[in-house]
Every structure is written in structure tokens, then in C-alpha cells.
PyMOL commands that place a pseudoatom at each C-alpha (Angstrom):
pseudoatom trace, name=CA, resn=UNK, resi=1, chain=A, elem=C, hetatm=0, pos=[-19.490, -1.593, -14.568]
pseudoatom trace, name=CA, resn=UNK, resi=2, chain=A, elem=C, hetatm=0, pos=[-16.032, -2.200, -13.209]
pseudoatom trace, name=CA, resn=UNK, resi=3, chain=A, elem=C, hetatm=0, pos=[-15.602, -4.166, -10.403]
pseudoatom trace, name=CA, resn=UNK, resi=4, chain=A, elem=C, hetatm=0, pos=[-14.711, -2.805, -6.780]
pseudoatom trace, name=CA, resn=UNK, resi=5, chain=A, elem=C, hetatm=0, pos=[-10.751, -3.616, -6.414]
pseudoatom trace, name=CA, resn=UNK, resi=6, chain=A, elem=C, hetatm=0, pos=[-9.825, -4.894, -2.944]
pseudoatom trace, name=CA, resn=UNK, resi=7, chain=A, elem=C, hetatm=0, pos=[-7.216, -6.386, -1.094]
pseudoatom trace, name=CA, resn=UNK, resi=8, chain=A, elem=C, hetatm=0, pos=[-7.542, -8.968, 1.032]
pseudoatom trace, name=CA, resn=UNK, resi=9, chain=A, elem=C, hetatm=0, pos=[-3.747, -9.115, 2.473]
pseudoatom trace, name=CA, resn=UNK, resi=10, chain=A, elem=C, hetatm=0, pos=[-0.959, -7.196, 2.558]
pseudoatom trace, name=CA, resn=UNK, resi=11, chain=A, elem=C, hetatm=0, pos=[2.458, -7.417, 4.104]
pseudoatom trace, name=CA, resn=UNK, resi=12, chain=A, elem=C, hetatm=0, pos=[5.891, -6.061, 3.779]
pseudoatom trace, name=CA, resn=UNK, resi=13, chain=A, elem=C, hetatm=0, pos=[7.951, -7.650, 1.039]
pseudoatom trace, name=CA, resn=UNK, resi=14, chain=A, elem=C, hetatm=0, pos=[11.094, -5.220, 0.942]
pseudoatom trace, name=CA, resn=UNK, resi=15, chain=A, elem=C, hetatm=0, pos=[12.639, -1.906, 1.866]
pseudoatom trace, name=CA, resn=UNK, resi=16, chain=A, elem=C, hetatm=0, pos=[9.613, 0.230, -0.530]
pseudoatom trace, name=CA, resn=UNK, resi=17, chain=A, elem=C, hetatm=0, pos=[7.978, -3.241, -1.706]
pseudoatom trace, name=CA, resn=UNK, resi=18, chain=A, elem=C, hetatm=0, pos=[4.282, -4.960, -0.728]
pseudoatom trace, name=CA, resn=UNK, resi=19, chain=A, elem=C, hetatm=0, pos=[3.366, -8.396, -1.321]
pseudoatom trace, name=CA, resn=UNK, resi=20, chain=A, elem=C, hetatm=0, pos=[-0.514, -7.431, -1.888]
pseudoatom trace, name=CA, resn=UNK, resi=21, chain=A, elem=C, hetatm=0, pos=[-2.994, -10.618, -2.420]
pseudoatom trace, name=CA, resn=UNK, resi=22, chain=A, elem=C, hetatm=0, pos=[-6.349, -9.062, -3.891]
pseudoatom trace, name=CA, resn=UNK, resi=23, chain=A, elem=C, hetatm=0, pos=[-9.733, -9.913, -3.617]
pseudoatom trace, name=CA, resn=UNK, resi=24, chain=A, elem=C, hetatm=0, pos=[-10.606, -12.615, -6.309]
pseudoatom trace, name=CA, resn=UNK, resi=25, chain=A, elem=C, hetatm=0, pos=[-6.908, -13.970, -6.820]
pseudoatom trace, name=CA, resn=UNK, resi=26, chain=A, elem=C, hetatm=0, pos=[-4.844, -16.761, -5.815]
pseudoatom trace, name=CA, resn=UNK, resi=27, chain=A, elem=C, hetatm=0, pos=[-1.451, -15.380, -5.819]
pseudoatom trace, name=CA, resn=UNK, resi=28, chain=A, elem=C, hetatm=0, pos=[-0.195, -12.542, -4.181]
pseudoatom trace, name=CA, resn=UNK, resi=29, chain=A, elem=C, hetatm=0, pos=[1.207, -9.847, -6.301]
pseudoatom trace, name=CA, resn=UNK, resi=30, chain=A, elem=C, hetatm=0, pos=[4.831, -7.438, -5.630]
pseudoatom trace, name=CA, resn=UNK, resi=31, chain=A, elem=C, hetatm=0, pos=[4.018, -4.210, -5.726]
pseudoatom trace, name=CA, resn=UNK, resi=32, chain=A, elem=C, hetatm=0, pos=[7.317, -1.542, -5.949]
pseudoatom trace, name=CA, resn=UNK, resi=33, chain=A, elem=C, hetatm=0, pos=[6.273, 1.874, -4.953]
pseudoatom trace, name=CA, resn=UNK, resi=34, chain=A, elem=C, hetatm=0, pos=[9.170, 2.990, -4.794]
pseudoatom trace, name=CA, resn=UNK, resi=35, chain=A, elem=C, hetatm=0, pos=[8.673, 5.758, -7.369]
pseudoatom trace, name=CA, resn=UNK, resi=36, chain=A, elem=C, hetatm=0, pos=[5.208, 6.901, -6.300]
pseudoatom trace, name=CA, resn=UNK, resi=37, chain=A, elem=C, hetatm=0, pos=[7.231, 7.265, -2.486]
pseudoatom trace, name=CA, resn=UNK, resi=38, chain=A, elem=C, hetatm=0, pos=[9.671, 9.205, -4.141]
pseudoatom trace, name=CA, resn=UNK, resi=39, chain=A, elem=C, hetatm=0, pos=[7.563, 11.506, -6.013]
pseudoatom trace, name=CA, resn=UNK, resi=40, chain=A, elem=C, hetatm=0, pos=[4.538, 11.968, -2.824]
pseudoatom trace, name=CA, resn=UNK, resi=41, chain=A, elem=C, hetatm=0, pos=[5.452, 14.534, -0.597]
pseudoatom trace, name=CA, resn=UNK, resi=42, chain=A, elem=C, hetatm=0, pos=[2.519, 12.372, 1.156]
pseudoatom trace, name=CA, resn=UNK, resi=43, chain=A, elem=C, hetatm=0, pos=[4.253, 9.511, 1.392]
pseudoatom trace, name=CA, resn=UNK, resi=44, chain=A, elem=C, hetatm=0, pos=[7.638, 10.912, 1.911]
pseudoatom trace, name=CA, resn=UNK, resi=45, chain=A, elem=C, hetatm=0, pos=[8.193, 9.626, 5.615]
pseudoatom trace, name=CA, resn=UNK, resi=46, chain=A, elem=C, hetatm=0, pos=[8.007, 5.823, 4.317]
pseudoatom trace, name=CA, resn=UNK, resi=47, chain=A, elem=C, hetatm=0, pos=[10.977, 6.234, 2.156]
pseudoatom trace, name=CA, resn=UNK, resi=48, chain=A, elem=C, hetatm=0, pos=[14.085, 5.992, 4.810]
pseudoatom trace, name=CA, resn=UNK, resi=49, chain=A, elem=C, hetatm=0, pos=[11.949, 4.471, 7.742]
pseudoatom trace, name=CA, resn=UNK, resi=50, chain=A, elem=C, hetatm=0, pos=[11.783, 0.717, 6.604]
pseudoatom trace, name=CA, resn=UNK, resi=51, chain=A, elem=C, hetatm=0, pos=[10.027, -0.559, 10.385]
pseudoatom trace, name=CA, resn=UNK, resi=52, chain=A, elem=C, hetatm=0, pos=[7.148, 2.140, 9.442]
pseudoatom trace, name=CA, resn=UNK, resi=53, chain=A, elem=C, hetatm=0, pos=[6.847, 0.476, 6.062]
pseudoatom trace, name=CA, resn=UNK, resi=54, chain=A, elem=C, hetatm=0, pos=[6.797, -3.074, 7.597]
pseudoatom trace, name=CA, resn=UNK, resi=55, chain=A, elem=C, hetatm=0, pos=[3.593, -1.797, 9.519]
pseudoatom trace, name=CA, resn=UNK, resi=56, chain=A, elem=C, hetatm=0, pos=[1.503, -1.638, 6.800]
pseudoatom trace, name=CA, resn=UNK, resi=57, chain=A, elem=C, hetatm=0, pos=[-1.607, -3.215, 7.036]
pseudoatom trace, name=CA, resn=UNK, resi=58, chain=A, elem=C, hetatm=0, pos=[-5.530, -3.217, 5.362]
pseudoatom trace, name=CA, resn=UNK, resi=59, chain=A, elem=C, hetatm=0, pos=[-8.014, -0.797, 5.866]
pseudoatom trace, name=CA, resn=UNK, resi=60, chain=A, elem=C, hetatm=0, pos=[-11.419, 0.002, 5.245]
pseudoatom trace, name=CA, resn=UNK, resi=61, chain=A, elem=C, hetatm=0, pos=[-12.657, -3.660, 4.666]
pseudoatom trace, name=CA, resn=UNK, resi=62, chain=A, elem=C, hetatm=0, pos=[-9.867, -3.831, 1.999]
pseudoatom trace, name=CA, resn=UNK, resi=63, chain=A, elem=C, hetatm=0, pos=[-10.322, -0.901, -0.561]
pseudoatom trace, name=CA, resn=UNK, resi=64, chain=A, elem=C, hetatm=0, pos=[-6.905, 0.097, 1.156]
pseudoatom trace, name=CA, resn=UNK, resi=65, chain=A, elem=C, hetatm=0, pos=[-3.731, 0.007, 2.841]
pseudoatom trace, name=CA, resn=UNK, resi=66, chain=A, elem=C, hetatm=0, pos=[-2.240, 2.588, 5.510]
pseudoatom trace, name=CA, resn=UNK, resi=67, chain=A, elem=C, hetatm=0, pos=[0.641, 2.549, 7.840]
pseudoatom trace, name=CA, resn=UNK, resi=68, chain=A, elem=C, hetatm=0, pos=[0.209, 3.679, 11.262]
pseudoatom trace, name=CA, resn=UNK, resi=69, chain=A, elem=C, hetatm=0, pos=[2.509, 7.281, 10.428]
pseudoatom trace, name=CA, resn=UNK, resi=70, chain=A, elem=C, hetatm=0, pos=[1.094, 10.522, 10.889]
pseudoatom trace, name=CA, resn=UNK, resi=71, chain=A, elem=C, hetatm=0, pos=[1.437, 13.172, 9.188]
pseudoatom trace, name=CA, resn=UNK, resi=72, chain=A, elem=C, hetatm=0, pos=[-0.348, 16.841, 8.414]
pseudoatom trace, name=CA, resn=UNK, resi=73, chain=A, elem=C, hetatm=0, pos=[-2.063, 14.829, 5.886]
pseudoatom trace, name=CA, resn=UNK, resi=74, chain=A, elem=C, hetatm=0, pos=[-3.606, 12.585, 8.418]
pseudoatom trace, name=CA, resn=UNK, resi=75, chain=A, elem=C, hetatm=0, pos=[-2.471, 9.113, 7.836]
pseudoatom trace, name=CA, resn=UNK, resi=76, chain=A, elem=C, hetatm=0, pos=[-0.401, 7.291, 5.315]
pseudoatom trace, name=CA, resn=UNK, resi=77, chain=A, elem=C, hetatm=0, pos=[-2.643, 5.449, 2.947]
pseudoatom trace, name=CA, resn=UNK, resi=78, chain=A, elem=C, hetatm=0, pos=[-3.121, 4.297, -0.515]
pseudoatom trace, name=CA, resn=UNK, resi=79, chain=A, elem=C, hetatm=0, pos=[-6.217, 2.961, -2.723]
pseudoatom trace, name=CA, resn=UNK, resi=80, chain=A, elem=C, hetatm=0, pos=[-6.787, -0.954, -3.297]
pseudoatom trace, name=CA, resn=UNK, resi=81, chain=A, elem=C, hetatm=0, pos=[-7.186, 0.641, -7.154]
pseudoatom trace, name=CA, resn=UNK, resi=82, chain=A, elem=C, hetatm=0, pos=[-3.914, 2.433, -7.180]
pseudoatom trace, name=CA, resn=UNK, resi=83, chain=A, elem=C, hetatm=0, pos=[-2.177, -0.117, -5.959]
pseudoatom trace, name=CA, resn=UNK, resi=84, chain=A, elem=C, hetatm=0, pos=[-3.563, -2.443, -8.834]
pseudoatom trace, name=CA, resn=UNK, resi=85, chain=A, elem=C, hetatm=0, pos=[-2.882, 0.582, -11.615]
pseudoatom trace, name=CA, resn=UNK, resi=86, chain=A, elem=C, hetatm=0, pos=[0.797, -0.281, -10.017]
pseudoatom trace, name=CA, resn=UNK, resi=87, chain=A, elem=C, hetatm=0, pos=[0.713, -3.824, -10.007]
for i in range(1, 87): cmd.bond("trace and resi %d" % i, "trace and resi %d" % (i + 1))
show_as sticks, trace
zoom trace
């Protein structure tokens, strides 16, 4: 059975980049999402709005992140997972 991916801290690391330290690790890994902002009509409002971005913060006792934007979506989130798949 896989394990349960979570992260444990999260921060701001560029204009579309997170510095994301996960559950069970040491060092904190940079994740680009650049191209998943680009291509999510869901995540469109991060893209030109870098103090939104810099918001971001954990959620859910760490299966995910969200920034405090919303939208007709709800909120602007992503999975711990996804942002592994991306790491």
C-alpha cells in the first residue's frame, strides 16, 4: 500500500515556484508549476498575481496546499500527491 503523501511546509520560492518540505524528508524540494498554472483554468488567477501566490500555505493537516483566492471553483488548492507527481 502506498504511503499517504504530505507536506509539512510550504512557502513561496518564486514568481509560479514552491519550496515544499514533505512529510518524511529532510530537504525541501522546488516545485515549478508553472505549466500546470498555465494550462488550469482553475488556477488561472495565480499566474499574474505573484502576492496571491506568496500566500500559499498548508491545508488539511498537510495532504495540501491552497491560497486564500476565490474563485467559482471555491478555493485555490492542490494535492500533497500532485505536487510530488511534479516534484
Amino acid at each position: 500500500m502506498n504511503d499517504i503523501v504530505k507536506v509539512r511546509n510550504v512557502r513561496a520560492a518564486g514568481d509560479r515556484t514552491l519550496s515544499v518540505l514533505f512529510a518524511g524528508e529532510r530537504q525541501a524540494r522546488d516545485v515549478d508549476l508553472t505549466g500546470l498554472i498555465a494550462r488550469s483554468r482553475h488556477l488561472d488567477p495565480l499566474m499574474h498575481d505573484g502576492q496571491a501566490f506568496a500566500m500559499v500555505e498548508v491545508i488539511e493537516d498537510g495532504l495540501g496546499v491552497a491560497w486564500p483566492v476565490e474563485t467559482k471553483w471555491r478555493r485555490l488548492d492542490i494535492s500533497a500527491s500532485t505536487l510530488r507527481r511534479i516534484a
